[in-house]
Backbone as CSV, one residue per row, in Angstrom:
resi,resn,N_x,N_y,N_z,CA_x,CA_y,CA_z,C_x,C_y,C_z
1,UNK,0.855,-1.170,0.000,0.000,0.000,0.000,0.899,1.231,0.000
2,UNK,-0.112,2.166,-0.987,1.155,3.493,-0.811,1.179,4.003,0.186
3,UNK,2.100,4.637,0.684,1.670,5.707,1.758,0.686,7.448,1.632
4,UNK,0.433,7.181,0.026,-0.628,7.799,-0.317,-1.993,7.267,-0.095
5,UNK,-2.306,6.140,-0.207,-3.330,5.409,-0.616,-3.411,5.365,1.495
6,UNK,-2.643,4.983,2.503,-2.512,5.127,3.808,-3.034,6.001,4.125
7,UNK,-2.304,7.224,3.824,-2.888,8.363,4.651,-4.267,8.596,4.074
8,UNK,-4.806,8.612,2.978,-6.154,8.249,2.599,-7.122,7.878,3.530
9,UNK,-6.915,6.487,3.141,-7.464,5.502,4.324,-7.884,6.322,5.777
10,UNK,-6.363,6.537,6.454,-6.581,6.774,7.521,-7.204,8.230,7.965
11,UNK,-7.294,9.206,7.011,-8.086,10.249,6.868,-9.385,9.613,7.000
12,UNK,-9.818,8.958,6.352,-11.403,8.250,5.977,-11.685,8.205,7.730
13,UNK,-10.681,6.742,8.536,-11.428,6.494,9.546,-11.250,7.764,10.383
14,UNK,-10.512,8.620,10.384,-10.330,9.501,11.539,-11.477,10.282,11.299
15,UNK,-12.303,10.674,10.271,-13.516,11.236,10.537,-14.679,10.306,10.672
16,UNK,-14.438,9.039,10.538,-16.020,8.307,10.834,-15.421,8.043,11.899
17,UNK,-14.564,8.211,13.213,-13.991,7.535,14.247,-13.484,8.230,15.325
18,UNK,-13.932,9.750,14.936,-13.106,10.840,15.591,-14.271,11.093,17.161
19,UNK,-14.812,10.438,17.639,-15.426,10.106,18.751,-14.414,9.335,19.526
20,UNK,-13.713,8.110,18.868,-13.435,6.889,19.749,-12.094,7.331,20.673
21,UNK,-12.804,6.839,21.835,-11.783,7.333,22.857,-10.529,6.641,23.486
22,UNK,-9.860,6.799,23.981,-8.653,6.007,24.276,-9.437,5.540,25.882
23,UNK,-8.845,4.067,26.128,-9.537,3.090,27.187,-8.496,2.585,27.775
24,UNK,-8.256,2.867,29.725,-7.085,1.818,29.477,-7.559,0.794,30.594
25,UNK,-8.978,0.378,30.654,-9.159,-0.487,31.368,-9.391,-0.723,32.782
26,UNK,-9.111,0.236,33.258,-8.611,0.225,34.867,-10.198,0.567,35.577
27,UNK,-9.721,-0.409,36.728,-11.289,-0.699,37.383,-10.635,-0.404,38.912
28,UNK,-11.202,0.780,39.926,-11.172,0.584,41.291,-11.080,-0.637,41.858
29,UNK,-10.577,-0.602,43.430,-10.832,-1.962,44.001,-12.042,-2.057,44.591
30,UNK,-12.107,-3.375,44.760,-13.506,-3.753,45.697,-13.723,-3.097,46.699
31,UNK,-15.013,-1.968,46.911,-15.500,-1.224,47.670,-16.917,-0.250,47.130
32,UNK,-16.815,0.764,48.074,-17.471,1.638,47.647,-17.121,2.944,47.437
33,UNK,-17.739,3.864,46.256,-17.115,4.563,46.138,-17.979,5.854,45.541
34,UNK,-18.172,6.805,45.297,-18.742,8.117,45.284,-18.393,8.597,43.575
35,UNK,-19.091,8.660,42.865,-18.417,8.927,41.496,-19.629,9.998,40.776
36,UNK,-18.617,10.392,39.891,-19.494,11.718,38.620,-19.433,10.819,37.531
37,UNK,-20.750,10.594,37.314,-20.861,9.913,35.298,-20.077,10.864,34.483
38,UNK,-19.603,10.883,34.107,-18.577,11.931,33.684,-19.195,11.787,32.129
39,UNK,-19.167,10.633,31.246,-19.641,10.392,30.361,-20.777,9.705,29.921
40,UNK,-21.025,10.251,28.498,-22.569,8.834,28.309,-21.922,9.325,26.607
41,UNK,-22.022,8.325,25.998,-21.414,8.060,24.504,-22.145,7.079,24.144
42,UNK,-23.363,7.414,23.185,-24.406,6.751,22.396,-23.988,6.506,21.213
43,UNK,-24.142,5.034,20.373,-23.409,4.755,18.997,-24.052,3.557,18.896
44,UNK,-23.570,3.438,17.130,-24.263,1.825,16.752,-23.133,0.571,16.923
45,UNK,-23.328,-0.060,17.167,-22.710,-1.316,16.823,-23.699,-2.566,15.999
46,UNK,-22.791,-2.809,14.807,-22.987,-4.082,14.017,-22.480,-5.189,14.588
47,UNK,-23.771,-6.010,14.767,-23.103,-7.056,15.531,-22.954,-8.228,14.241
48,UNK,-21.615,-8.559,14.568,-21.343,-9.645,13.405,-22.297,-10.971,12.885
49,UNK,-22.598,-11.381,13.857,-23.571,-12.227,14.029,-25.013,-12.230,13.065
50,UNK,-25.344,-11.695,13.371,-26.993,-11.246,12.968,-26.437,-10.309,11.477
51,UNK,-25.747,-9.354,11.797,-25.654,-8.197,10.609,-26.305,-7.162,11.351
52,UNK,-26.986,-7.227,11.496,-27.850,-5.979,12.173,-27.261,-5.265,13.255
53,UNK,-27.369,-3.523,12.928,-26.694,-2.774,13.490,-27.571,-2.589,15.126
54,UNK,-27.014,-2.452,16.254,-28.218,-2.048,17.143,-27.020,-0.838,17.995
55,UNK,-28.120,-0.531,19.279,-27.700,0.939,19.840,-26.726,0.413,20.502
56,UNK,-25.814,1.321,21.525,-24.944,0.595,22.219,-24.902,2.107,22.844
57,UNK,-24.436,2.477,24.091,-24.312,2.739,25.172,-22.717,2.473,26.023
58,UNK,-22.018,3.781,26.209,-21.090,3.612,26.909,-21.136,4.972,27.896
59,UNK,-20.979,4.730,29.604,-20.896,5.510,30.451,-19.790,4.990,31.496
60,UNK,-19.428,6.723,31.453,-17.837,6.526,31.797,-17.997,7.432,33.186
61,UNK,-17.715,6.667,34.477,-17.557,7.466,35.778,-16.605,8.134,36.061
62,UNK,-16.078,8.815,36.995,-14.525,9.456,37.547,-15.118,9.575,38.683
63,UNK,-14.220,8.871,39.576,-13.812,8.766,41.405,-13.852,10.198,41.706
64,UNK,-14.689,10.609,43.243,-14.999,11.533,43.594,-13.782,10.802,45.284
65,UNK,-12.808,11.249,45.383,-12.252,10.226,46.706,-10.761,11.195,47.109
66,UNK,-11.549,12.563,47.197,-10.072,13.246,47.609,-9.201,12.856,48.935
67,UNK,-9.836,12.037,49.636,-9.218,11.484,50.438,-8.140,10.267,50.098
68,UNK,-8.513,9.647,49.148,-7.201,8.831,48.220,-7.005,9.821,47.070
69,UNK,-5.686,10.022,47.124,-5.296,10.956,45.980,-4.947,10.199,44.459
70,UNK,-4.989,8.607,44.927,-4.112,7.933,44.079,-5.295,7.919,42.885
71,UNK,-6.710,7.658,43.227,-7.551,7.085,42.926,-8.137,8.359,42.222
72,UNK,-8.405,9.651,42.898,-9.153,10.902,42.949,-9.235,11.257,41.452
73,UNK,-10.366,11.217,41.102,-10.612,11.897,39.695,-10.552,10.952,38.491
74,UNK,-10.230,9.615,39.081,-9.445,8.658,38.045,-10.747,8.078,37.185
75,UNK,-10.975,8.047,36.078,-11.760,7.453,35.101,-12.174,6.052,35.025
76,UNK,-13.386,5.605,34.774,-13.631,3.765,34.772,-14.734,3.900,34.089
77,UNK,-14.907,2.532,34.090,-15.895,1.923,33.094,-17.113,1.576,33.823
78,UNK,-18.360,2.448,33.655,-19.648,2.021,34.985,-20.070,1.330,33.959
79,UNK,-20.394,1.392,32.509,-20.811,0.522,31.873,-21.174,0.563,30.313
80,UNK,-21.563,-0.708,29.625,-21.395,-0.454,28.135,-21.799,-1.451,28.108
81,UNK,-23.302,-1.132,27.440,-24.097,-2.297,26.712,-24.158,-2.019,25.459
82,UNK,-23.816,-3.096,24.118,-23.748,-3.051,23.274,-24.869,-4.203,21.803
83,UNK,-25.496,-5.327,23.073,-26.284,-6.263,22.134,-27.671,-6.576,22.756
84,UNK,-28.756,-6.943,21.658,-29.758,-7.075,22.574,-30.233,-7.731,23.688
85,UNK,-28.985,-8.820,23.437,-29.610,-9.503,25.412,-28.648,-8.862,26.474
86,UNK,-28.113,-7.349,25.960,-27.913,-6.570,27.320,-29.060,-5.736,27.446
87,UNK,-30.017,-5.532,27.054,-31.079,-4.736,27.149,-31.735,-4.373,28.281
88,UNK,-32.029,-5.861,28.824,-32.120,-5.944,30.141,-31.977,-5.075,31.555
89,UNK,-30.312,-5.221,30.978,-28.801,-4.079,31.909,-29.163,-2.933,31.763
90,UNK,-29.523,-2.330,30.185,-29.794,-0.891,29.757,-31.027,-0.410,31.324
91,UNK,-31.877,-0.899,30.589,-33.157,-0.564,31.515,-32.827,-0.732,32.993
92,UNK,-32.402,-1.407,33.849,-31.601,-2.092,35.202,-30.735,-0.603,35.620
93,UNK,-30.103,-0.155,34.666,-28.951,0.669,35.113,-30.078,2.074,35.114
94,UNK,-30.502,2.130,33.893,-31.723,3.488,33.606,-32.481,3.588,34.900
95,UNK,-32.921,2.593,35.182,-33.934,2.301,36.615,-33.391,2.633,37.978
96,UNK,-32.204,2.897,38.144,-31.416,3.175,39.365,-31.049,4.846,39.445
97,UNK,-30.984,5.222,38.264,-30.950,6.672,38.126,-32.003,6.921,37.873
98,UNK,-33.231,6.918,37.745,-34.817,7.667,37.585,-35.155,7.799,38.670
99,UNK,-35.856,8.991,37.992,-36.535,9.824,39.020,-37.927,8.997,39.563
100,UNK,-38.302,8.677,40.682,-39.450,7.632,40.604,-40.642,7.958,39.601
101,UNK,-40.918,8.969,39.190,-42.092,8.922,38.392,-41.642,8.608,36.767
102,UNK,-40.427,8.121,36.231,-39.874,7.771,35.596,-39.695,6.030,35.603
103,UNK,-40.099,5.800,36.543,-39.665,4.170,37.061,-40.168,2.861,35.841
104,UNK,-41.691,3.485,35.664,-42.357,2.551,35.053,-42.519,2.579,33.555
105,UNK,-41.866,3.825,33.213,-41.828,4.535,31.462,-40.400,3.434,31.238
106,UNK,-39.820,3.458,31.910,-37.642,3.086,31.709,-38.557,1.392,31.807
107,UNK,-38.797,0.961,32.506,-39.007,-0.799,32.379,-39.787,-1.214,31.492
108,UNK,-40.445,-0.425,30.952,-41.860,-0.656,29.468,-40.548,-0.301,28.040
109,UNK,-40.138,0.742,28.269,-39.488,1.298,27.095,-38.034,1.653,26.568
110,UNK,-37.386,0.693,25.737,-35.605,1.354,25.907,-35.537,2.501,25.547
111,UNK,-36.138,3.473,24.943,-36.011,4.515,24.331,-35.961,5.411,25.807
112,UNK,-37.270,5.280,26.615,-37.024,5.974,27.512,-35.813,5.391,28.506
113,UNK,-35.337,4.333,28.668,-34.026,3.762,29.266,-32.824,5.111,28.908
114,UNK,-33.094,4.939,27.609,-32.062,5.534,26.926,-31.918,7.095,27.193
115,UNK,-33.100,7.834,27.404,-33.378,9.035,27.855,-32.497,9.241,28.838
116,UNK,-33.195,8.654,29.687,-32.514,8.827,31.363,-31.064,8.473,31.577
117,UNK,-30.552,7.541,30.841,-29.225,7.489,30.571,-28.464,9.125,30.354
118,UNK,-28.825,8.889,29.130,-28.652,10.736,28.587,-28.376,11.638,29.599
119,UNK,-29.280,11.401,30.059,-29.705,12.889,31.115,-29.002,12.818,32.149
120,UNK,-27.880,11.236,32.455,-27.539,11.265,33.867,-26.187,11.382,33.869
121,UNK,-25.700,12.801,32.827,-24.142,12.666,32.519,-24.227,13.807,33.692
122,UNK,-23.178,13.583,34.769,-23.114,15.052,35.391,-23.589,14.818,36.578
123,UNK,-24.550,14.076,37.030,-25.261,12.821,38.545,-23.819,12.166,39.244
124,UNK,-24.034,12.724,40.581,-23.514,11.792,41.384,-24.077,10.590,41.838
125,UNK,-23.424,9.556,42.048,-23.441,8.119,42.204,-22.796,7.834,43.704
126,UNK,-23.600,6.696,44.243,-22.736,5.869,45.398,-22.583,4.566,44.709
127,UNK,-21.291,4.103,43.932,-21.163,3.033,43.854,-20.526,1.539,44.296
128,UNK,-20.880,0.511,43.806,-20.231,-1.012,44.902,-19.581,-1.511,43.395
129,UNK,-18.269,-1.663,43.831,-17.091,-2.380,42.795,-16.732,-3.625,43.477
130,UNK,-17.818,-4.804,42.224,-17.293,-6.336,42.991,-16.650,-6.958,42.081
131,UNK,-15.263,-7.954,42.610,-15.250,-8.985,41.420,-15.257,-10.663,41.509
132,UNK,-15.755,-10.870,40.067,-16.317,-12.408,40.224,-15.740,-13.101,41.247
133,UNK,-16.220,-14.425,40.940,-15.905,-15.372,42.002,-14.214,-15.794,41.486
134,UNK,-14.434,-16.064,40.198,-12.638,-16.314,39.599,-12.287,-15.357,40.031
135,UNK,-12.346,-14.119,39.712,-11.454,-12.703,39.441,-11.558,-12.907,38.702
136,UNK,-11.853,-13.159,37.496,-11.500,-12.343,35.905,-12.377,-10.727,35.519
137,UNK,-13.469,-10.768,36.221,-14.232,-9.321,35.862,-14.924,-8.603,37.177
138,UNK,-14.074,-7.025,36.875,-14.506,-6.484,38.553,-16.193,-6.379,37.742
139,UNK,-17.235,-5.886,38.628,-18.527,-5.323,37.892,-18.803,-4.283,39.225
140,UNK,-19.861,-2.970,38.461,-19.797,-1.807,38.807,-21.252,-1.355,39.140
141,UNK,-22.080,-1.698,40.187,-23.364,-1.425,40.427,-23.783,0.047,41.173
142,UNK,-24.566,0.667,40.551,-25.104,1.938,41.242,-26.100,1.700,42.237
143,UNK,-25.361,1.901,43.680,-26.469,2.192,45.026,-27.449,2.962,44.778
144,UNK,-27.148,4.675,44.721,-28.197,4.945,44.391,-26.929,6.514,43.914
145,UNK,-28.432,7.560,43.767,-27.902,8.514,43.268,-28.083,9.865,44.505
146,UNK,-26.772,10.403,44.109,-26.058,11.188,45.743,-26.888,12.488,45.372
147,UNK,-27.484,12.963,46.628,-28.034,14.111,46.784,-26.934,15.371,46.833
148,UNK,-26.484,15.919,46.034,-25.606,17.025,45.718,-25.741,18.327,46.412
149,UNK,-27.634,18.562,46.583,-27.338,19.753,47.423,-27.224,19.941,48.914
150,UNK,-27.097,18.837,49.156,-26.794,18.974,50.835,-25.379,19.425,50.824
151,UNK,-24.117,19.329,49.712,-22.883,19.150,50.061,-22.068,18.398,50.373
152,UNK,-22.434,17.407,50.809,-21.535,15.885,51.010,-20.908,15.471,50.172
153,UNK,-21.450,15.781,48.759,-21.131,14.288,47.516,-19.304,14.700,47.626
154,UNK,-18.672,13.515,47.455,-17.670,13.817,46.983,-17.065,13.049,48.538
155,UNK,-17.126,12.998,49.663,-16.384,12.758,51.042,-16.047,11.119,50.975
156,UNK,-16.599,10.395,50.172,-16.878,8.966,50.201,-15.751,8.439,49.986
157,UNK,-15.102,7.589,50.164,-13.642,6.938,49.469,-14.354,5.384,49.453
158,UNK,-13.011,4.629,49.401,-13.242,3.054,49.389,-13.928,2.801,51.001
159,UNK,-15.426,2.659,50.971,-15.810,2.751,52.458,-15.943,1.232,52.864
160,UNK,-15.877,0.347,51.985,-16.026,-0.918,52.750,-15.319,-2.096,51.506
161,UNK,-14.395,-3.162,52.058,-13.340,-3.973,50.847,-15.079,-5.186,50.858
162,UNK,-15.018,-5.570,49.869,-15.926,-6.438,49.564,-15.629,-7.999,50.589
């Protein structure tokens, strides 16, 4: 390939691709922990399988834990559903951030799942970081969502090791 015909190319994906973010994986330890959704990044994925393109969903937290400095501010993965038998998860996760009169629209409807997703970039979180029984995958469940105007959010660190 030329290195004409390259930089081409790679012009092409850098504008259908100029969203995709750099990931490096890293998951808190087992505990609890106080976090800002920092992100919500809505996109399609083609799933190889089927052919068929469907929605996919990625929300990205950052540690609220100025009391660990190591940790403080640090970026993770609360979650990313990408096929239809995560759908489930979509709605599950949507349902923990709604507002209760929202409760029963998010479990009837992904669209409205998907809403409330949206809307919950910028929400503080109390979250529980567990991992499997092997260890191969920490997973990232939302307690609930932190009342901001009292002033507290943010004091929480690793409050309890799993």
């Amino acid at each position: 390939m030329s290195t004409q015909n390259f930089e081409s190319l790679l012009a092409e994906h850098n504008a259908d691709y100029a969203q995709a973010q750099a990931f490096d994986n890293w998951m808190p330890d087992d505990g609890e922990y106080v976090a800002l959704i920092s992100d919500v990044v809505t996109d399609t994925f083609k799933d190889d399988e089927s052919g068929k393109s469907n929605p996919s969903w990625r929300v990205t937290g950052q540690l609220l834990c100025p009391d660990m400095p190591a940790i403080d501010k640090k970026k993770f993965m609360l979650g990313m559903w990408r096929k239809p038998t995560q759908y489930g998860m979509v709605k599950t996760f949507a349902k923990l951030l709604a507002a209760p009169e929202q409760v029963e629209a998010v479990e009837k409807s992904l669209a409205e799942a998907s809403k409330v997703i949206l809307a919950s970039q910028g929400k503080v979180v109390q979250i529980r970081v567990t991992t499997t029984k092997d260890g191969e995958y920490r997973r990232v469940r939302v307690l609930k969502v932190v009342d901001t105007t009292t002033g507290t959010a943010g004091v929480a660190g690793a409050a309890a090791a799993e």
